[in-house]
PATORZA-630996 format. One line per field, with one value per residue (C-alpha): residue in three letters; x negated, y, z negated. Coordinates in pm, 1 decimal. Each point is the difference from the previous one (the first is absolute). Example, Ala and Ser with C-alpha at 12.3 -4.5 7.8 and 13.67 -1.06 7.14 Angstrom:
# PATORZA-630996
aa <- [Ala / Ser]
px <- [-1230.0 / -137.0]
py <- [-450.0 / 344.0]
pz <- [-780.0 / 66.0]
# end
This chain:
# PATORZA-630996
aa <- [Unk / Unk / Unk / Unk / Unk / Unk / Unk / Unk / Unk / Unk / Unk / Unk / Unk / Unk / Unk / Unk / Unk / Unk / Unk / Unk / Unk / Unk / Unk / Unk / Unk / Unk / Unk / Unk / Unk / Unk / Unk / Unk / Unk / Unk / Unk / Unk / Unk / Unk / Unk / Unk / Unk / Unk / Unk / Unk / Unk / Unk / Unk / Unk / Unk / Unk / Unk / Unk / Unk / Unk / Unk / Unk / Unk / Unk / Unk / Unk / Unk / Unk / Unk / Unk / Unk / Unk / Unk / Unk / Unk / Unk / Unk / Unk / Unk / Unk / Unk / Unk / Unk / Unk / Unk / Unk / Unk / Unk / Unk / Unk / Unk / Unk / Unk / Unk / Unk / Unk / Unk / Unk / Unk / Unk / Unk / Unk / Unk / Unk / Unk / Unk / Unk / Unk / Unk / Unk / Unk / Unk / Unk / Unk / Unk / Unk / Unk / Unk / Unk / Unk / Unk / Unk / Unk / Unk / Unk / Unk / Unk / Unk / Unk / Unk / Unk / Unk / Unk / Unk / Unk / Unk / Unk / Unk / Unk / Unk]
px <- [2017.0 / -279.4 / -341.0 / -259.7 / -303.0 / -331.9 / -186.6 / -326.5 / -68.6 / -348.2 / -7.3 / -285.0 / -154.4 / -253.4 / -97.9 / 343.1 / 184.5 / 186.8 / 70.6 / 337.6 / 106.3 / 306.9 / 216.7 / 3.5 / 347.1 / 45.6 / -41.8 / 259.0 / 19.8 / -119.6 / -145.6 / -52.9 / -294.6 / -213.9 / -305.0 / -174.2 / -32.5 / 225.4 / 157.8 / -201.4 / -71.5 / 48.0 / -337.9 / -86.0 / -43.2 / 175.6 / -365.5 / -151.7 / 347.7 / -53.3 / -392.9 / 135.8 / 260.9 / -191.1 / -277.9 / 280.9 / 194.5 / -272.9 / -298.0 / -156.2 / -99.3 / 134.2 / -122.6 / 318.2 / 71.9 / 243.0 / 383.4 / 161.2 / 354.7 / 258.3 / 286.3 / 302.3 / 222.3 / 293.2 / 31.7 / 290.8 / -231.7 / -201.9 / -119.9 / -332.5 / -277.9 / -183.0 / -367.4 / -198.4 / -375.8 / -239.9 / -236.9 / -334.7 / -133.5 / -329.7 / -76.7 / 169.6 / 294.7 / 333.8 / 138.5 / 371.4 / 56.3 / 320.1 / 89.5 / 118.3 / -149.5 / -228.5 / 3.0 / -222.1 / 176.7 / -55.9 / 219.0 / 209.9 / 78.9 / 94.5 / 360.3 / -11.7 / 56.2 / 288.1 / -132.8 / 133.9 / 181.9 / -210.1 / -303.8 / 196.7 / -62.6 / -383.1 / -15.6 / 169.0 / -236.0 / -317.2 / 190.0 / -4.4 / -325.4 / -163.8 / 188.0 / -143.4 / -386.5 / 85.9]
py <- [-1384.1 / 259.2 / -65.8 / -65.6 / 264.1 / -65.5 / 327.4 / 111.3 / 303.0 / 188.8 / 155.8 / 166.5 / 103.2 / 292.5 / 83.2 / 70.6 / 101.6 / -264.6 / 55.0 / 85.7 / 14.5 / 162.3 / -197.9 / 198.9 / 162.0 / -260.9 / -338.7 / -196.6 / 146.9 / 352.4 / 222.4 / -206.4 / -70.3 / -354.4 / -133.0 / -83.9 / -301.1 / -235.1 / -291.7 / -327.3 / -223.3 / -345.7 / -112.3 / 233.3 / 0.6 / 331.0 / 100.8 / 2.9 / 170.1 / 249.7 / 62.8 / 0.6 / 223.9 / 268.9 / -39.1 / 65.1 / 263.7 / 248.7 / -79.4 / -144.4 / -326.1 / -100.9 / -313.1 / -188.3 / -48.8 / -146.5 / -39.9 / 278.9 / -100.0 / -215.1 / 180.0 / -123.4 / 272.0 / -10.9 / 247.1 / 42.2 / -111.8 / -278.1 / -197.1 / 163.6 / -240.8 / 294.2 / -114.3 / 272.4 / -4.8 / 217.8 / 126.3 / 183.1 / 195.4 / -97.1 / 193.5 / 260.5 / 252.2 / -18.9 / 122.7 / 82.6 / -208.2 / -145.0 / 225.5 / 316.5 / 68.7 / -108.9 / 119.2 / -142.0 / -39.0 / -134.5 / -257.3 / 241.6 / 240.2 / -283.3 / 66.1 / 346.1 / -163.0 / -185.6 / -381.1 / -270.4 / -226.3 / -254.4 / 168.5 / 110.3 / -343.8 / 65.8 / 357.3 / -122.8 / -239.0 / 279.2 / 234.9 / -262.1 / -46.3 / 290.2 / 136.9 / -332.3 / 112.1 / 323.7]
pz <- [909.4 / -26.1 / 47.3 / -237.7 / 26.6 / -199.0 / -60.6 / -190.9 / -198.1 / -140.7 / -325.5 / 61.8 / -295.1 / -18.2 / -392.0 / -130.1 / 319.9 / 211.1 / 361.5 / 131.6 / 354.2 / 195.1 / 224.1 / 360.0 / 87.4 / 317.0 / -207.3 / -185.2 / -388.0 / 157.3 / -244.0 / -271.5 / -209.4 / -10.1 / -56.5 / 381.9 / 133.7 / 214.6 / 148.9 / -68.8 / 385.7 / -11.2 / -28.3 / -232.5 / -483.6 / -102.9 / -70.9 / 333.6 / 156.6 / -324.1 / 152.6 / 380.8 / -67.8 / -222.0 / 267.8 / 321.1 / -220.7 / -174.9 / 144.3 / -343.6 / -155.8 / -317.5 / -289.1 / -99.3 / -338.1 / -225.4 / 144.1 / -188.6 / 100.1 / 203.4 / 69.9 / 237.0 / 94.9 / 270.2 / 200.4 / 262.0 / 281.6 / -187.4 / -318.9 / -76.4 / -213.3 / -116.1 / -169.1 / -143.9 / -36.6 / -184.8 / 215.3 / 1.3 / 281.8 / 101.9 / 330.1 / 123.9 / -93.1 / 88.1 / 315.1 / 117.5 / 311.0 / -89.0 / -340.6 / 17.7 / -328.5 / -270.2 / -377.8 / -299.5 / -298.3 / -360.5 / -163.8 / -182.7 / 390.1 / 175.7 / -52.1 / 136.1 / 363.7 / 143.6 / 43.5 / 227.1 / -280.1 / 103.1 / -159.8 / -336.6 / -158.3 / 16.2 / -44.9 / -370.3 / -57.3 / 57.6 / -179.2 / -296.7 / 56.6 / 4.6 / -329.7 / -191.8 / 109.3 / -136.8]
# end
């Protein structure tokens, strides 16, 4: 049976652009595009693991918004629980520590990227999003 993994993501928002972040070449899903964050500790809401994370991985601090998205996805080495946050960044810019790459993008660019699948269910929801403000 594979294992159940609970992970966070930021959709950190700046204006119109949304963060995007590249997967390094030596972790599972290398390559591939996804929104930061991590795996949630026992003890801990998918918020504060969102905050810890951000803080560990770019150096920043973020304010947690609305859930965007729940996504489960399996992958050949796990069940991910994917839950997406939007995010704004309130001290701080991001830093590559464990990213090989960052990009912002609007709504409508997001696809130009090759996402893990299990960000694809948010990126559709932002995409619907941000064409309905327009």
């Amino acid at each position: 049976m594979k294992k159940n993994i609970r992970v966070v993501g930021a959709v950190i928002i700046d204006g119109d652009k949304i963060l995007c972040a590249q997967r390094g070449m030596e972790k599972s899903l290398p390559g591939l595009w996804e929104f930061p964050g991590g795996k949630i500790e026992e003890t801990e809401t998918p918020q504060s693991a969102l905050q810890r994370e951000i803080q560990e991985e770019m150096h920043c601090q973020v304010e947690i918004g609305e859930q965007v998205e729940h996504t489960v996805y399996e992958y050949d080495f796990g069940i991910v629980h994917l839950t997406t946050f939007y995010c704004q960044l309130i001290e701080g810019t991001p830093v590559l520590t464990e990213h090989i790459e960052i990009q912002w993008l609007k709504a409508d660019e997001l696809d130009q990227l090759e996402w893990a699948p299990a960000d694809i269910p948010a990126i559709e929801k932002l995409k619907k999003t941000y064409q309905a403000q327009k």
